[in-house]
C-alpha positions, 0 to 999 in steps of 0.5 A, spaced: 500 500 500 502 506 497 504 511 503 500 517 504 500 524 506 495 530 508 497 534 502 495 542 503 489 545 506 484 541 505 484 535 509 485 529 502 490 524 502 495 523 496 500 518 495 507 520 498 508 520 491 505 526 489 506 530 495 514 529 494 512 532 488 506 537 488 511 543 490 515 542 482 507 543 479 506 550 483 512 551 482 511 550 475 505 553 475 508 560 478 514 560 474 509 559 468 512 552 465 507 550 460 511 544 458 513 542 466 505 543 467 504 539 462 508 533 462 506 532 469 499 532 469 500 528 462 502 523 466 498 523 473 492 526 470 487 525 476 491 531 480 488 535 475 483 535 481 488 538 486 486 544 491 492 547 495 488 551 501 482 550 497 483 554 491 485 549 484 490 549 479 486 554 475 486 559 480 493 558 482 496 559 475 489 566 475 494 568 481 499 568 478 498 572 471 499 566 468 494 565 462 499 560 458 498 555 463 490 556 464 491 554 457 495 548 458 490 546 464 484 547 460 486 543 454 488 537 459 481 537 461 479 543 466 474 546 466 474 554 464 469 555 471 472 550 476 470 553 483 473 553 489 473 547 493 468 551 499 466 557 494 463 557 486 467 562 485 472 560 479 479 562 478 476 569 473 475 572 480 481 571 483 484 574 476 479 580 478 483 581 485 489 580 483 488 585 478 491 581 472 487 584 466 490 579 461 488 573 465 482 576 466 481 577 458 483 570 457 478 567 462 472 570 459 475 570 453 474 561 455 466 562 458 468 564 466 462 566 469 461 574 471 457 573 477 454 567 482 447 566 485 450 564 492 446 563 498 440 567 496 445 573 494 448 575 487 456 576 487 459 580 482 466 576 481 470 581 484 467 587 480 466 591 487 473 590 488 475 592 482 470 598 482 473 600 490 480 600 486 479 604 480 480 599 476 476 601 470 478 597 464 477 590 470 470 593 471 468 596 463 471 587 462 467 585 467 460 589 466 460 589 458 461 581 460 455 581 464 457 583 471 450 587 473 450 593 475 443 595 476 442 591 483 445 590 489 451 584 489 456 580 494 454 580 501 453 584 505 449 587 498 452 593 495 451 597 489 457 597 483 455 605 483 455 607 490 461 603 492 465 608 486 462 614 489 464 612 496 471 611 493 471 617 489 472 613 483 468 618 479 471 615 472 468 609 474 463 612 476 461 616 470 463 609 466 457 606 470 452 610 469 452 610 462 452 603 463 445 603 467 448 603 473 444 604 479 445 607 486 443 603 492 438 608 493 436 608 486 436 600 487 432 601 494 426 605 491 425 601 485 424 595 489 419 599 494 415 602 487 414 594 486 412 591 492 407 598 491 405 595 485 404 588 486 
């Protein structure tokens, strides 16, 4: 019987095998060696299922800018949305905070999902983040690929628009509400206006 060892952050057990070996993959991934990447999940592709501290290989090669390898691990079998071990949030949203555009680009590019219903809330895939920043090419990326801008999203709910106000990211801002973006308020009275319908 193989020996096993507890690999990273999820309690799973591996061969020994692997877990000797598993720090080659992340360090493959992170240095973006699409040919070590390749050659080890060719060879063992059930690790293709692997999560480190609950994020997959998807989401380590977002983090780590690296759109050659989320290549590799699509061609291999990946799927674009993979989520995160606890979370359906896939590897796009770790681009999104990690403010990596081209990765971001590439994953949407490949299908990613822009926003989750979760928990009776709907989540922006990181677009608060990137409105709070000011990172307005991630946000124009994110709305014109579907991220809703006209309710409130994340928990606690907040709106894409008020958030920018409240930064002070004003070319945010402006970008939004030529988007349709509405205001918490704005979102808050149109609903109280339905309910008075119904």
């Amino acid at each position: 019987m193989a020996a096993k060892l507890k690999c990273w952050g999820n309690g799973r057990e591996f061969p020994l095998e692997f877990s000797l070996h598993h720090g080659n993959l992340l360090n493959n991934i992170e240095e973006g060696n699409e040919e070590g990447v390749r050659a080890f999940l060719t060879a063992q592709p059930k690790w293709l299922g692997y999560y480190y501290f609950e994020k997959s290989l998807l989401h380590l090669a977002a983090g780590y800018d690296n759109p050659t390898i989320l290549a590799v691990l699509v061609e291999l079998g990946m799927d674009v949305n993979t989520p995160q071990q606890e979370y359906p949030w896939g590897a796009l949203y770790e681009a999104v905070l990690s403010g990596h555009l081209n990765t971001a680009k590439w994953l949407i590019e490949h299908k990613a999902q822009t926003r989750y219903d979760f928990r009776g809330l709907i989540f922006s895939c990181g677009a608060l983040s990137s409105v709070a920043e000011g990172n307005l090419e991630m946000v124009k990326l994110l709305v014109e690929h579907g991220a809703p801008v006209d309710i409130l999203v994340d928990d606690p709910p907040r709106s894409l628009l008020t958030t920018a106000i409240q930064f002070g990211r004003s070319e945010v801002a402006d970008y939004l509400r030529s988007k349709g973006a509405l205001t918490e308020e704005e979102i808050k009275a149109r609903a109280k206006g339905k309910r008075k319908k119904s």
